[in-house]
C-alpha positions as CSV (number, residue, x, y, z in Angstrom):
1,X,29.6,236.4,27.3
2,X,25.6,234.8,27.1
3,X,23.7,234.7,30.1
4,X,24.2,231.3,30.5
5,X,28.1,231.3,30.3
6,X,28.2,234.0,32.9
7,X,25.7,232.6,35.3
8,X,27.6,229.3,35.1
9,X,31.2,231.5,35.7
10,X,29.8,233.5,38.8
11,X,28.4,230.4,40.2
12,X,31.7,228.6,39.9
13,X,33.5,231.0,41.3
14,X,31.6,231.6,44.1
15,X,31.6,227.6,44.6
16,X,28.2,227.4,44.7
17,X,26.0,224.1,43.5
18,X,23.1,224.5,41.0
19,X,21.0,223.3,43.9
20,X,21.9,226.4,45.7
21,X,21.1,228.4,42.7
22,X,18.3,227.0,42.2
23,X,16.3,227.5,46.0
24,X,17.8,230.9,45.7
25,X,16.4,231.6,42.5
26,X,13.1,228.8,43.1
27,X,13.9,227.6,40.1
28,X,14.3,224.2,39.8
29,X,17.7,222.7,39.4
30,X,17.5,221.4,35.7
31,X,16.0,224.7,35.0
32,X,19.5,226.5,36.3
33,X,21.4,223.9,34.1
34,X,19.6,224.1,31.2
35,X,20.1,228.1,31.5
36,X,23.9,227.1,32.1
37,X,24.1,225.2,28.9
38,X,22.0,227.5,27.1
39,X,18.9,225.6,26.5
40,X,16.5,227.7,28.3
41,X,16.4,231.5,27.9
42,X,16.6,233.7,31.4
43,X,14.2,233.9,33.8
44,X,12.3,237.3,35.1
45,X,14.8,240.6,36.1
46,X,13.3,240.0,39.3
47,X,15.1,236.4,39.7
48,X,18.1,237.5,37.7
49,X,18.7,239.9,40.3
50,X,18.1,237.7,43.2
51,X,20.9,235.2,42.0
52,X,23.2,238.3,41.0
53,X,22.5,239.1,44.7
54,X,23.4,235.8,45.9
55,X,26.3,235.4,43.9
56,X,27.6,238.7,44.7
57,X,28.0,240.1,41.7
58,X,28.1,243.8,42.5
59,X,28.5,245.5,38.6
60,X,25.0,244.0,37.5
61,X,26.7,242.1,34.5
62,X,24.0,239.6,35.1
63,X,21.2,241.6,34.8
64,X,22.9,243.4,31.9
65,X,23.2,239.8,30.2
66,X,19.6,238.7,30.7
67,X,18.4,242.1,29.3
68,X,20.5,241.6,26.1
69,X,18.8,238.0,25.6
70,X,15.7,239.7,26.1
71,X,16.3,242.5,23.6
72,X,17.7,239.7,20.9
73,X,14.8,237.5,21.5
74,X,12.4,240.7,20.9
75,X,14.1,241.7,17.8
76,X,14.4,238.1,16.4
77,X,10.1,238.2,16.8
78,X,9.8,241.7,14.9
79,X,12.1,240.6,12.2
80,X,10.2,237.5,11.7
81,X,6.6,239.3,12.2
82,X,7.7,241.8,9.4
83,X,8.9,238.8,6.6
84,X,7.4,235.5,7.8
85,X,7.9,234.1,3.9
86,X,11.0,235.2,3.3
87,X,12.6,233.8,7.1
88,X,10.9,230.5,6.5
89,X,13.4,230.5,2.7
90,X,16.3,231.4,4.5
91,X,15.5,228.9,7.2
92,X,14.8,226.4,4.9
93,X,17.9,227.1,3.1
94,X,20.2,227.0,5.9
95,X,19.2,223.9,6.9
96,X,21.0,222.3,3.6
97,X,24.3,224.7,4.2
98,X,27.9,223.8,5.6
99,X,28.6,226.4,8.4
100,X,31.1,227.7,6.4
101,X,28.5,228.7,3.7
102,X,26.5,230.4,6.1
103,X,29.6,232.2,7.5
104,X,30.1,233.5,4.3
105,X,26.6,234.2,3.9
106,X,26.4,236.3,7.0
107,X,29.5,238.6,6.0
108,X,27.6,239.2,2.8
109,X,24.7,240.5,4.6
110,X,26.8,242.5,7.0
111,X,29.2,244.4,4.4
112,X,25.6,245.8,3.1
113,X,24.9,246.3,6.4
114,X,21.5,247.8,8.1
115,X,20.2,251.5,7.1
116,X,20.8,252.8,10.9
117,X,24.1,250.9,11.1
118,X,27.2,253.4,12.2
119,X,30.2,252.6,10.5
């Protein structure tokens, strides 16, 4: 589950309002929703932790969640550093591709898989 999806879960569950979240986290509130919807990316560890806290989430699966994005969005930035040509192609590319095409695409590029994969 993204951050965003499980941030939104735990809030629900603990009935709180995004305005809640958001003094909590002092955030503002479209801020929390846009991380709810998954338009913005996850604030510091330090505020993760602080809502975690407040929504009494006790096995740190929020923390764990924003770390993840953080990893992804620092791997997405080396890949891209390494071929900037080549990702602008396959960017470029995409753009004219049904989803199922790039589906298909994706499985291709998986089966060859990465040199440090385990299989």
């Amino acid at each position: 589950m993204s951050f965003g999806q499980l941030l939104k879960t735990a809030r629900k569950r603990q009935e709180k309002t995004l305005k809640e979240v958001s003094q909590v986290a002092r955030l503002s509130l479209s801020y929390i929703s846009d991380m709810e919807q998954e338009r913005r990316k996850a604030p510091s560890l330090e505020v993760v932790e602080k809502i975690e806290e407040f929504l009494e989430l006790k096995d740190g699966s929020l923390v764990k969640a924003a770390q993840a994005e953080m990893n992804m969005q620092l791997e997405v930035r080396t890949i891209f550093r390494k071929r900037p040509d080549l990702n602008m192609q396959l960017l470029r590319a995409a753009d004219y591709c049904s989803e199922e095409d790039l589906t298909e695409m994706i499985n291709v590029m998986k089966k060859k898989g990465h040199p440090n994969d385990v299989p």
